[in-house]
PyMOL CGO cylinders between C-alpha atoms (Angstrom):
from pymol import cmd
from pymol.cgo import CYLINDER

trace = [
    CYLINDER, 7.53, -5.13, -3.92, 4.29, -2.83, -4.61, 0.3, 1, 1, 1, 1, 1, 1,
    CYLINDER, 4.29, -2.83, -4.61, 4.58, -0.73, -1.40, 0.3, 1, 1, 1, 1, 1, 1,
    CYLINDER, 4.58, -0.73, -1.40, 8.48, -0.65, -2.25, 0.3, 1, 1, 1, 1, 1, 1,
    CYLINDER, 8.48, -0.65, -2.25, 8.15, 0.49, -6.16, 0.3, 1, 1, 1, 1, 1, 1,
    CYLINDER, 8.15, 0.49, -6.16, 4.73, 2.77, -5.05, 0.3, 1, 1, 1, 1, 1, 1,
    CYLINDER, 4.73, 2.77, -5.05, 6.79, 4.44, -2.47, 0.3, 1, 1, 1, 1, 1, 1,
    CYLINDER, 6.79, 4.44, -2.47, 10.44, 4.98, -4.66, 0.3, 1, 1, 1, 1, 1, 1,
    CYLINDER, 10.44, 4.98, -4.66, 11.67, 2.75, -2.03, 0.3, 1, 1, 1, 1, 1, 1,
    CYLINDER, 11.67, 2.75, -2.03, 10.70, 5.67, 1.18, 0.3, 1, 1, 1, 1, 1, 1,
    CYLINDER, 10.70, 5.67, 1.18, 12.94, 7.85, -0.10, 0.3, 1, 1, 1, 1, 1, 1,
    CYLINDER, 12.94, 7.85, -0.10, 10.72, 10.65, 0.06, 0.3, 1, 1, 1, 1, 1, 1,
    CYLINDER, 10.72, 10.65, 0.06, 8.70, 9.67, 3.26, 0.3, 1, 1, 1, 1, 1, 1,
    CYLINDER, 8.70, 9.67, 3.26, 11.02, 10.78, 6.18, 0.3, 1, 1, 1, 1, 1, 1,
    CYLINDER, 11.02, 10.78, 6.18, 8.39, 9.32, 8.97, 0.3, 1, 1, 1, 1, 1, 1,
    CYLINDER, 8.39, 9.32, 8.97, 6.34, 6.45, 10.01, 0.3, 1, 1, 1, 1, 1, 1,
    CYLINDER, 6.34, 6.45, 10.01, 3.32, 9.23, 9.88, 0.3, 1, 1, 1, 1, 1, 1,
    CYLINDER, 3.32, 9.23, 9.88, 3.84, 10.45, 6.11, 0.3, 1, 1, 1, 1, 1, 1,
    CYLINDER, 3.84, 10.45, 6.11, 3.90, 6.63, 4.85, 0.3, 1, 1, 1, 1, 1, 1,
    CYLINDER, 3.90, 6.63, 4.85, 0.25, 5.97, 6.82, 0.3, 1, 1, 1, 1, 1, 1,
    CYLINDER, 0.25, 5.97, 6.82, -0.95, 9.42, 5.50, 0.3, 1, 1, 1, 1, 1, 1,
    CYLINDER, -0.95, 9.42, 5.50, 0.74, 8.70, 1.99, 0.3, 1, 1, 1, 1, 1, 1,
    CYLINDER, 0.74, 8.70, 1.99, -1.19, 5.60, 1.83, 0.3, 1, 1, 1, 1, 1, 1,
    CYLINDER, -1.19, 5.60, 1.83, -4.79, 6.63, 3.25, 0.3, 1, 1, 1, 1, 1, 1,
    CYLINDER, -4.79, 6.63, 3.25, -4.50, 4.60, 6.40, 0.3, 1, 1, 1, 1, 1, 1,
    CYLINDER, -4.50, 4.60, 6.40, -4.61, 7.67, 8.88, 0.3, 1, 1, 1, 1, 1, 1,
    CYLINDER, -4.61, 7.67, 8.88, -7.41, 8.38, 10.76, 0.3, 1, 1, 1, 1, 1, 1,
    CYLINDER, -7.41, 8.38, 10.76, -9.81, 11.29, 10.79, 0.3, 1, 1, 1, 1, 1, 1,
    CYLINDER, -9.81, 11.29, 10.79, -12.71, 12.89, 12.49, 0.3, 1, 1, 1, 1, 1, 1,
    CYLINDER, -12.71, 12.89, 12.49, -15.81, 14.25, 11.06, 0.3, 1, 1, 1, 1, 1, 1,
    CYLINDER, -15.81, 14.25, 11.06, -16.13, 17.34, 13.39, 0.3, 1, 1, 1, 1, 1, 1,
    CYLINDER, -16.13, 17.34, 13.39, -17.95, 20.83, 13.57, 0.3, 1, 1, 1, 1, 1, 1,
    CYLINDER, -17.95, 20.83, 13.57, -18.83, 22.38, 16.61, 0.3, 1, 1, 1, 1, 1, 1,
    CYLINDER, -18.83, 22.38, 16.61, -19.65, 20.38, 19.47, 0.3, 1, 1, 1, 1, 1, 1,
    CYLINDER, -19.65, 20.38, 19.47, -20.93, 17.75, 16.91, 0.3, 1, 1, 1, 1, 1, 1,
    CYLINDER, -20.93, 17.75, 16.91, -18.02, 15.16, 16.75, 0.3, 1, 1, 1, 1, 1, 1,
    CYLINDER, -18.02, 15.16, 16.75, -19.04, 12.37, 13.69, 0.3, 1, 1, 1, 1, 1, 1,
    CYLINDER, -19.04, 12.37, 13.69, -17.44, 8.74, 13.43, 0.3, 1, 1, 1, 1, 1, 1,
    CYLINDER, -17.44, 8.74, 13.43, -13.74, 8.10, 12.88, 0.3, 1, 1, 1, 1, 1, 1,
    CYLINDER, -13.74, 8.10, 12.88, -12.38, 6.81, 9.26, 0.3, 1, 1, 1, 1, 1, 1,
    CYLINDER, -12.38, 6.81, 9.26, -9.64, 6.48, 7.32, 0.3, 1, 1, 1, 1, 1, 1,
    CYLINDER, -9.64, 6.48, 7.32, -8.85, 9.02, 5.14, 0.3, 1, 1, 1, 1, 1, 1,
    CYLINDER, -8.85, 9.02, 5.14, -8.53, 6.72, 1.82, 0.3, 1, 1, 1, 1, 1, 1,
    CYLINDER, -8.53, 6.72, 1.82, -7.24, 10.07, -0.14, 0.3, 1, 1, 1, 1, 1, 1,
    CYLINDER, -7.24, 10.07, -0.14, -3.77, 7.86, -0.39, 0.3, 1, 1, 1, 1, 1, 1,
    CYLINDER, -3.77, 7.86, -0.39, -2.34, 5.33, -2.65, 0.3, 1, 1, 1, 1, 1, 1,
    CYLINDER, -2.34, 5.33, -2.65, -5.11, 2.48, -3.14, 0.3, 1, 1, 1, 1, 1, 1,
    CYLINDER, -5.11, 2.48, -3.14, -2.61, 0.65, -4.64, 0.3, 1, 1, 1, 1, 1, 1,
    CYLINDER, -2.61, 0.65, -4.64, -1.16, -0.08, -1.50, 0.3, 1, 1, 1, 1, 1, 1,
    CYLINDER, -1.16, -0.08, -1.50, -3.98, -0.09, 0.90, 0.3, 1, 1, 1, 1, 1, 1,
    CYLINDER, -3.98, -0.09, 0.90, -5.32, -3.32, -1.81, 0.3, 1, 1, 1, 1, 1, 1,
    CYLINDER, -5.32, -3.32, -1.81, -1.71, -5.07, -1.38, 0.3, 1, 1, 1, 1, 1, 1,
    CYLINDER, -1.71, -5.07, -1.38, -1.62, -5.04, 2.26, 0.3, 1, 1, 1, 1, 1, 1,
    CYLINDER, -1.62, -5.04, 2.26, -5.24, -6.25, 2.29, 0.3, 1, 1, 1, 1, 1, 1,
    CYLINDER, -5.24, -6.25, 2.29, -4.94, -9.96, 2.05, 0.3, 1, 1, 1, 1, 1, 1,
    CYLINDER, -4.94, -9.96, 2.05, -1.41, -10.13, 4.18, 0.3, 1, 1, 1, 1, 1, 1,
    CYLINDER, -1.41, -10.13, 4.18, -3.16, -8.21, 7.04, 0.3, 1, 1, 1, 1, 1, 1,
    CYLINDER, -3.16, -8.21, 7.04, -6.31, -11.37, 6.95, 0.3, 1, 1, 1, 1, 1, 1,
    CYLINDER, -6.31, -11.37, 6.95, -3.52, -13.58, 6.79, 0.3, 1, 1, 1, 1, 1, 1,
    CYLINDER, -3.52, -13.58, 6.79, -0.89, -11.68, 9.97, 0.3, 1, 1, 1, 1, 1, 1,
    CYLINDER, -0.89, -11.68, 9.97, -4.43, -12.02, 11.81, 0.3, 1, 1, 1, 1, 1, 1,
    CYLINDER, -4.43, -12.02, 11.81, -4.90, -15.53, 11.41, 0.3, 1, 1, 1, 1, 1, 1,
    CYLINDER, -4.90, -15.53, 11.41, -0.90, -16.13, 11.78, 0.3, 1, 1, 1, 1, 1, 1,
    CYLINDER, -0.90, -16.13, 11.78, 1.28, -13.54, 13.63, 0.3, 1, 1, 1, 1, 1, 1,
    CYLINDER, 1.28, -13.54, 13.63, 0.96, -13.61, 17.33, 0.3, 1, 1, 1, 1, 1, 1,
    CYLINDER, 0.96, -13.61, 17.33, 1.43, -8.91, 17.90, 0.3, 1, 1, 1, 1, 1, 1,
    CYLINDER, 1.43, -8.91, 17.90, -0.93, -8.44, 15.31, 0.3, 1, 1, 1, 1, 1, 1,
    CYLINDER, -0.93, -8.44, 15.31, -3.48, -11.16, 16.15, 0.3, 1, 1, 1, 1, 1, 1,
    CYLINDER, -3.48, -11.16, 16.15, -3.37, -9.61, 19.45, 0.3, 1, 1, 1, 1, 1, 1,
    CYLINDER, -3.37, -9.61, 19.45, -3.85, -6.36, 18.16, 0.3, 1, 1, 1, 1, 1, 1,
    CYLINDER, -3.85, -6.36, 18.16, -6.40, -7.34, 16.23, 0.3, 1, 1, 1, 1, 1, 1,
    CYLINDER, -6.40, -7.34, 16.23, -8.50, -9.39, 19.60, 0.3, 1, 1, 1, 1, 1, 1,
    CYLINDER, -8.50, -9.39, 19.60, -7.88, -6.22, 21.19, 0.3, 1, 1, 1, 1, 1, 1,
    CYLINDER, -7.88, -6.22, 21.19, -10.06, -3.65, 18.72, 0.3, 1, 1, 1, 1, 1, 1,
    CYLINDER, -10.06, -3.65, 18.72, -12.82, -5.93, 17.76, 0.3, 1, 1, 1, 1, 1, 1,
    CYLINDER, -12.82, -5.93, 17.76, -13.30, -6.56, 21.73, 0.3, 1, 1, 1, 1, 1, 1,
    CYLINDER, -13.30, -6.56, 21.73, -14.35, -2.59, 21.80, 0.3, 1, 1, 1, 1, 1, 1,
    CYLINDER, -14.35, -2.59, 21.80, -16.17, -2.52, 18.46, 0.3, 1, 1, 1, 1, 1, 1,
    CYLINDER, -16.17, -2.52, 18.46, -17.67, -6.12, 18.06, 0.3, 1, 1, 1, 1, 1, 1,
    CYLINDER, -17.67, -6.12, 18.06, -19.77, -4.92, 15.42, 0.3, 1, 1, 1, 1, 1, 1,
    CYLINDER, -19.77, -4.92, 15.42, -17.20, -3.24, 13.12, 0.3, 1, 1, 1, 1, 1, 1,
    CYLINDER, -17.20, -3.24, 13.12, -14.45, -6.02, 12.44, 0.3, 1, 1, 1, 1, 1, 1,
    CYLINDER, -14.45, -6.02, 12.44, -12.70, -4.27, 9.73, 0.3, 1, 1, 1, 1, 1, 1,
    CYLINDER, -12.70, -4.27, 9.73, -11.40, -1.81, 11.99, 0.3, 1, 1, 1, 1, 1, 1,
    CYLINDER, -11.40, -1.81, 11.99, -9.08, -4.81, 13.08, 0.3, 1, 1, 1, 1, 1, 1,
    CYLINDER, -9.08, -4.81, 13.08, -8.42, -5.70, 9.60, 0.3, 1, 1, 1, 1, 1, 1,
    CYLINDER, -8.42, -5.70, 9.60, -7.30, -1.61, 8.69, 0.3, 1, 1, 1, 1, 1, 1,
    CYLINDER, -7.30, -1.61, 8.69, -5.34, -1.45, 12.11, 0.3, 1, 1, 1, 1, 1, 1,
    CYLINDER, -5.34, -1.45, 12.11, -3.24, -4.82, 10.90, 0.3, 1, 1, 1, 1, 1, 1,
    CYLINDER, -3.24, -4.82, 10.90, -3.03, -2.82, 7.43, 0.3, 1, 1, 1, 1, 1, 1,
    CYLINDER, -3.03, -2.82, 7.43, -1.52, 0.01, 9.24, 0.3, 1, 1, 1, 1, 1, 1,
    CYLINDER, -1.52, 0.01, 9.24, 0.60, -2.25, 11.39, 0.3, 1, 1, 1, 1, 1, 1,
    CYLINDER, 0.60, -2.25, 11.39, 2.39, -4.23, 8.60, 0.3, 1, 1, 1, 1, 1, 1,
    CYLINDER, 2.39, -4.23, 8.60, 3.39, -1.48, 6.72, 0.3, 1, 1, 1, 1, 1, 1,
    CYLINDER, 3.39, -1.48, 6.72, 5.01, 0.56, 9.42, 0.3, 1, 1, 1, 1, 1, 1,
    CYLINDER, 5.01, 0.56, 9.42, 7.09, -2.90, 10.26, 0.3, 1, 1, 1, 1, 1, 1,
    CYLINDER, 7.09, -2.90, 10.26, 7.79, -2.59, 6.34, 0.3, 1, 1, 1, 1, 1, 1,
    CYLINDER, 7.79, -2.59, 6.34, 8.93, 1.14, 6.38, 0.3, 1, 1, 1, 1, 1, 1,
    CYLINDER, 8.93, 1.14, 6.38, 10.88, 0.50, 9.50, 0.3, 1, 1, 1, 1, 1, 1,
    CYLINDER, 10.88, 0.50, 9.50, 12.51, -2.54, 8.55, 0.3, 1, 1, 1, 1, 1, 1,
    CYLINDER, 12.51, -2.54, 8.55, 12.87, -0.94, 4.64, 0.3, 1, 1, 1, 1, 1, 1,
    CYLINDER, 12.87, -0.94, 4.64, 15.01, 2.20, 6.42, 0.3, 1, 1, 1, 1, 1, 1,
    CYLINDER, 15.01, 2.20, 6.42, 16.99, -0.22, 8.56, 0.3, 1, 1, 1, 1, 1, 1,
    CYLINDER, 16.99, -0.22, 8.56, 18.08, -2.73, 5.86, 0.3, 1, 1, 1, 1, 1, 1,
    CYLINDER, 18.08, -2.73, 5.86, 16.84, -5.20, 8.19, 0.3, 1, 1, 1, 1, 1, 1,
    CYLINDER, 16.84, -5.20, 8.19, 15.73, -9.01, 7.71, 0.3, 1, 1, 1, 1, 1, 1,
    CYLINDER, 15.73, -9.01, 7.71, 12.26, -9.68, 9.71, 0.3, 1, 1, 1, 1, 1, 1,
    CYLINDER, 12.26, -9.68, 9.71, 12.82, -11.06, 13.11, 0.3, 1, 1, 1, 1, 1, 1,
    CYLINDER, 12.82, -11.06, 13.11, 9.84, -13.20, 14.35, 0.3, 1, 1, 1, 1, 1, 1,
    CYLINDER, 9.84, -13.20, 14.35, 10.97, -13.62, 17.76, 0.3, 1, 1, 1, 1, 1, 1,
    CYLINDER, 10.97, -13.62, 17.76, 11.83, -9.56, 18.09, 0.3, 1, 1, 1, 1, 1, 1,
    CYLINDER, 11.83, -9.56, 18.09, 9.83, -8.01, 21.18, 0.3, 1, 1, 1, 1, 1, 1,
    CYLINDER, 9.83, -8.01, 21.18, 7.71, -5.19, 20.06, 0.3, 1, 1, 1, 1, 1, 1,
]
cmd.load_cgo(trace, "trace")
């Protein structure tokens, strides 16, 4: 209900792109030059929904199959930063949110992704 009421309900977010920017879960890269720096999240979003999604993304890691994959699959190229997992499910849940939000559609578990 917080990403919902935060958002209007995506009425002004046409795109699965504006609702990660909106919320400060796009990625960006510290660059001048040659010189390219580390990759972060922007975090100049809505921290009100970045903190909701938080604890359901530690809890889709632990429980949903896709994003537990996804999940195995990031901290198996950076074993020393696990939050990048964690921020990836973050980003993950709420695009199934704004898509399924749009489509006036119930959550399918068994739906192939």
């Amino acid at each position: 209900m917080t990403i919902i009421s935060e958002t209007n309900g995506f009425e002004s977010i046409p795109s699965i792109r504006k609702v990660v920017s909106y919320a400060g879960l796009d990625v960006r890269e510290h660059q001048s030059g040659p010189y390219a720096g580390k990759t972060r999240i922007t975090k100049k979003g809505n921290s009100n929904i970045r903190y909701c999604l938080y604890m359901p993304a530690l809890n889709a890691i632990q429980h949903n199959r896709p994003i537990k994959d996804l999940h195995h699959r990031i901290v198996e190229r950076n074993p020393k930063i696990r939050q990048k997992g964690v921020v990836a499910a973050m980003r993950k849940l709420l695009i199934l949110v704004f898509v399924l939000w749009k489509k006036n559609e119930p959550f399918d578990q068994n739906y192939k992704w």
